[in-house]
C-alpha positions in Angstrom: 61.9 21.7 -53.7 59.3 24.3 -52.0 56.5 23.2 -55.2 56.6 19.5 -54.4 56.4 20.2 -50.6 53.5 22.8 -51.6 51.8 19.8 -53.8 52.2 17.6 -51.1 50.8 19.0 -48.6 48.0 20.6 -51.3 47.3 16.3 -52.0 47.2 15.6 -48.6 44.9 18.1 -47.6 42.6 17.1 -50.3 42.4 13.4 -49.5 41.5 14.5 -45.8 39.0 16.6 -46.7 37.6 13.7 -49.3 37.3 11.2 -46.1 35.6 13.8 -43.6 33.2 15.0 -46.5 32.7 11.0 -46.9 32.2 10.9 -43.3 29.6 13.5 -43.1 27.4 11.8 -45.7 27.2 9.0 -43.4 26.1 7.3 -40.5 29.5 5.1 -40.2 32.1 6.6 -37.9 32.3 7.2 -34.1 29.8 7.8 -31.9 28.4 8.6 -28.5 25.5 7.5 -26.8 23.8 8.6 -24.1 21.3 6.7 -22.0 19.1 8.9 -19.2 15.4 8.0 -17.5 15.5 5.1 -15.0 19.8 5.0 -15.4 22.2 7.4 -16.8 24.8 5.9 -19.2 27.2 7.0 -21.5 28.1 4.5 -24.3 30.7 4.9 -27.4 30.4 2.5 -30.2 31.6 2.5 -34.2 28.7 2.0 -36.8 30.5 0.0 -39.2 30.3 0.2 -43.3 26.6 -2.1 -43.5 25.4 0.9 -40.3 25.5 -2.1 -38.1 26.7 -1.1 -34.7 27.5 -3.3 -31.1 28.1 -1.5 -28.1 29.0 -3.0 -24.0 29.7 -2.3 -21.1 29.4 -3.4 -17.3 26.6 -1.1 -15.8 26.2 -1.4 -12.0 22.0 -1.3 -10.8 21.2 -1.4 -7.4 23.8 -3.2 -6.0 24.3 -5.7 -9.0 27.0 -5.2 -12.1 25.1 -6.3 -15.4 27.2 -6.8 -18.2 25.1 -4.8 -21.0 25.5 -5.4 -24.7 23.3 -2.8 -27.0 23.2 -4.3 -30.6 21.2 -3.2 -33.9 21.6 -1.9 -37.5 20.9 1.5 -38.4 18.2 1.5 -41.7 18.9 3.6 -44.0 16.7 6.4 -43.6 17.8 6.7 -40.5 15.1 4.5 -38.5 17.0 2.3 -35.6 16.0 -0.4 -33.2 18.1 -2.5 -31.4 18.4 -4.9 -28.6 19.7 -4.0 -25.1 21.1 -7.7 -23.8 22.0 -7.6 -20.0 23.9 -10.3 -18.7 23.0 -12.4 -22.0 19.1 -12.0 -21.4 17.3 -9.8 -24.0 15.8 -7.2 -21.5 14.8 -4.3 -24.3 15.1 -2.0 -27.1 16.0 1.0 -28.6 14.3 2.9 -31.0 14.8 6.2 -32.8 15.8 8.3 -35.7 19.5 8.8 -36.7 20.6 11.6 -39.4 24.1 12.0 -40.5 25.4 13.9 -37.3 22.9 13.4 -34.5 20.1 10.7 -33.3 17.8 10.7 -30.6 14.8 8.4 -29.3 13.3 6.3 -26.5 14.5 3.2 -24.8 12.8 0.1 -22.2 14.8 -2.4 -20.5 12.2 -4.8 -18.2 11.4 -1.9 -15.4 14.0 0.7 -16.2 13.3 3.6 -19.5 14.1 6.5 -20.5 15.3 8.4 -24.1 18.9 8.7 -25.2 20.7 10.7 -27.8 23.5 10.0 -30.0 26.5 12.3 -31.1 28.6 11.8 -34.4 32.4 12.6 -33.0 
């Protein structure tokens, strides 16, 4: 009884350590963003299998809320641009540089800019 419950937790071990190795290798997982310059906004998001990712939330400016949609595909080597939509008006980009764990870069939406940076979690 004890050796199957050893080789079953010995097998199940394994098979996580196989997915977070898998994981590590790869931009797809979840992430944070995190917007600073003209606003400061923090943003969590999936980049799925293809490194395509979508993002929203409502961000209040001034004394508006603007429904904000951030949309783009990693490449990869790690290059990224991606569209910022706000209240279903292309107002910007993103661009920047991804690795496996990390990314950082600059964004412009109309008057407002700044850089963000990216965390695997």
């Amino acid at each position: 009884m004890r050796k199957v419950n050893v080789v079953f937790v010995f097998a199940v071990a394994l098979m996580l350590t196989s997915c977070s190795l898998f994981q590590k290798d790869s931009f797809q997982g979840k992430w944070q963003l995190n917007l600073t310059g003209g606003i400061t906004e923090t943003f969590e998001f999936d980049v799925l299998e293809d490194y395509s990712f979508s993002m929203s939330k409502t961000i209040n400016y001034g004394t508006r809320d603007y429904d904000v949609e951030i949309s783009g595909k990693i490449d990869n080597d790690g290059s990224v641009r991606a569209d910022i939509i706000a209240s279903g008006q292309t107002m910007g980009q993103i661009d920047g540089l991804f690795n496996f764990e990390t990314g950082k870069g600059k964004w412009n939406a109309s008057i407002l800019y700044g850089e963000w940076i990216a965390t695997k979690k």
